[in-house]
C-alpha positions as CSV (number, residue, x, y, z in Angstrom):
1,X,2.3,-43.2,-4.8
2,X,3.0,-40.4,-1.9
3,X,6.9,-40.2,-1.4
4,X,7.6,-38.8,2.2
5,X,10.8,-36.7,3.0
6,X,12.1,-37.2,6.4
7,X,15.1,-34.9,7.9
8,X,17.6,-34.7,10.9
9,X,20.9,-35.7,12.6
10,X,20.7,-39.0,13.6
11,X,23.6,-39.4,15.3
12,X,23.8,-42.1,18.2
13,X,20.2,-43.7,16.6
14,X,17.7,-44.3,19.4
15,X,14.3,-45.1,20.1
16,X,12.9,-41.7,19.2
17,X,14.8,-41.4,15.7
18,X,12.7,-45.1,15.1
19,X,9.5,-43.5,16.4
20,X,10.1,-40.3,13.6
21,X,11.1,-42.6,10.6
22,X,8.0,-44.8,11.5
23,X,5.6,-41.8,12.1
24,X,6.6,-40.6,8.4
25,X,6.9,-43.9,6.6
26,X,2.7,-43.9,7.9
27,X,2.2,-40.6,5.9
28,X,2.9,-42.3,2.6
29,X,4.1,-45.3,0.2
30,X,7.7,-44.5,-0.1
31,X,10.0,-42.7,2.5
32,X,13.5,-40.9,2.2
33,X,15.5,-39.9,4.7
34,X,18.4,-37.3,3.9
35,X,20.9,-37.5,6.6
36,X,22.8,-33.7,7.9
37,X,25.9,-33.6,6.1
38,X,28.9,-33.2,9.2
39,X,29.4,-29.5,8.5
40,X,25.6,-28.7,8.9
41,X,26.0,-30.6,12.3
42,X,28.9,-28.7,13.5
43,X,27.5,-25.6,12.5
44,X,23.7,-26.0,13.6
45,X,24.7,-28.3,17.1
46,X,27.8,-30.1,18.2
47,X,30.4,-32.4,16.5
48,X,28.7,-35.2,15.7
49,X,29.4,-38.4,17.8
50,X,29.1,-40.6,14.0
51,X,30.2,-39.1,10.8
52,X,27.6,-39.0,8.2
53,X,28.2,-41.9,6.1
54,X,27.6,-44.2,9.4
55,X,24.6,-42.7,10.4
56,X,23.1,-43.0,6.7
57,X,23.8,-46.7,6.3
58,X,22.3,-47.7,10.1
59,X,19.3,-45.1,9.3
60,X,18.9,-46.8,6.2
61,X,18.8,-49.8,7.9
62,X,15.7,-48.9,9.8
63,X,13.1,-51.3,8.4
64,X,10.7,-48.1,7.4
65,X,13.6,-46.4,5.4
66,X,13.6,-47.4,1.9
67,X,16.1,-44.6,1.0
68,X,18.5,-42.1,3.0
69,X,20.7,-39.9,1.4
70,X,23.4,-37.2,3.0
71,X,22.2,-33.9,2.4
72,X,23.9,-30.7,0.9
73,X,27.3,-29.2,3.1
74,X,26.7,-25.7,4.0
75,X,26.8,-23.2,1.1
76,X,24.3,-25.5,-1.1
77,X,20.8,-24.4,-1.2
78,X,19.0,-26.5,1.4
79,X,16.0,-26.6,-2.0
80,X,18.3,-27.8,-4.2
81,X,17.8,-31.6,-2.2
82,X,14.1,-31.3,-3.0
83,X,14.9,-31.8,-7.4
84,X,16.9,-34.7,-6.2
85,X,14.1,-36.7,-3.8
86,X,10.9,-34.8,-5.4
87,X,9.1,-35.5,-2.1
88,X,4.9,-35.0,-1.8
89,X,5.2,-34.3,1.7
90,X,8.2,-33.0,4.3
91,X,7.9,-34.9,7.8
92,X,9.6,-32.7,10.4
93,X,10.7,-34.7,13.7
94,X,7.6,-33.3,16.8
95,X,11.8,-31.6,18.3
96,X,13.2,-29.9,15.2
97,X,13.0,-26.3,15.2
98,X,12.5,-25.8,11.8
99,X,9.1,-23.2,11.3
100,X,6.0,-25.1,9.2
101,X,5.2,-21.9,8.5
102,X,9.2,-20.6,7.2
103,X,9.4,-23.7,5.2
104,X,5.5,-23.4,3.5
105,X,7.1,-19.8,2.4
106,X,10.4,-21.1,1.3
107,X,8.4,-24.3,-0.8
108,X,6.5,-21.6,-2.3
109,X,8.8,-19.7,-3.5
110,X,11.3,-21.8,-4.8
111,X,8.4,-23.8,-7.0
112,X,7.5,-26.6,-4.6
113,X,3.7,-25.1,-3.6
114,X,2.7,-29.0,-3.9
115,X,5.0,-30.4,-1.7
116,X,2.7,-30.4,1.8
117,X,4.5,-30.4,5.2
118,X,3.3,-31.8,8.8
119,X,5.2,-32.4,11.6
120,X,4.7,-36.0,13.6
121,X,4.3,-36.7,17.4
122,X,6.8,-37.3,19.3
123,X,7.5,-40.6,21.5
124,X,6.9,-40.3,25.1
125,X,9.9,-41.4,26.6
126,X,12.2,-39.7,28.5
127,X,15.6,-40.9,26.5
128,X,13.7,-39.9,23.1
129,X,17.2,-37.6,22.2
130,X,20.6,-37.8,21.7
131,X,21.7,-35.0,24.2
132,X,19.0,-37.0,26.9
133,X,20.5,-40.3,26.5
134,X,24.2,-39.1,26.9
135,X,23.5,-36.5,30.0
136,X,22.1,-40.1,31.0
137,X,25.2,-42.3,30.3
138,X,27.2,-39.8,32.2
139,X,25.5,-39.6,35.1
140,X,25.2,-43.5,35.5
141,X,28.8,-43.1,34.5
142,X,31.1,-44.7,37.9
143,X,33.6,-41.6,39.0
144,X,31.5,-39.2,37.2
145,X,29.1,-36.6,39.0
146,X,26.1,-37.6,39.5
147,X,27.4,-41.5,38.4
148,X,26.4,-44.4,41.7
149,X,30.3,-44.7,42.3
150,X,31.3,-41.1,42.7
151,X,34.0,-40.9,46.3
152,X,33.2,-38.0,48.0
């Protein structure tokens, strides 16, 4: 059985967070995703729109998810989740920045050489991300710039 580790924010879920946990859930038999804990988000991107315990329960939802987890708060050894899911292989979303290359070296070193890594495709869409779809909603938005009723 190949257990596949997914990653990532997930807040406002969309089509593109579906195409990721469905790309990964093809790579093995058994996927979980771990979720950012809020601090992580705030530090690494924005406040998050959904606090984490929301966006684990609707990711978990997600018909390919047969687990999701929140991950470790700042401070925690990102590794340390790896004891807890003992993954085979780490799917990384075709957007996140994270390095194959920085996380092969960091798997090595802390005693997970096995664990393999790949990063999926992305969906071709152009509301495939959370920033996309909101810049989106606001200009649509009536009053706001850009929106169809903006007074000039």
């Amino acid at each position: 059985m190949v257990r596949v580790m997914a990653v990532g924010i997930f807040d406002l879920l969309h089509a593109g967070h579906l195409h990721y946990v469905e790309q990964a859930k093809s790579l093995g038999d058994e996927l979980v995703v771990v979720i950012a804990h809020d601090e992580t988000v705030r530090m690494q991107k924005h406040e998050p729109v959904t606090g984490q315990e929301l966006r684990r329960r609707m990711v978990e939802g997600l018909k390919p998810v047969d687990m999701a987890m929140v991950g470790n708060p700042p401070g925690i050894p990102i590794f340390e989740i790896l004891e807890e899911v003992s993954p085979d292989l780490i799917a990384l979303g075709y957007d996140q920045k994270h390095s194959i290359d920085s996380i092969r070296k960091g798997l090595d070193d802390h005693g997970y050489g096995h664990v393999e890594v790949t990063r999926v495709e992305g969906l071709s869409d152009d509301l495939d991300g959370t920033r996309k779809i909101i810049a989106r909603i606001l200009d649509l938005w009536p009053g706001s710039k850009g929106g169809p009723y903006e007074e000039d």
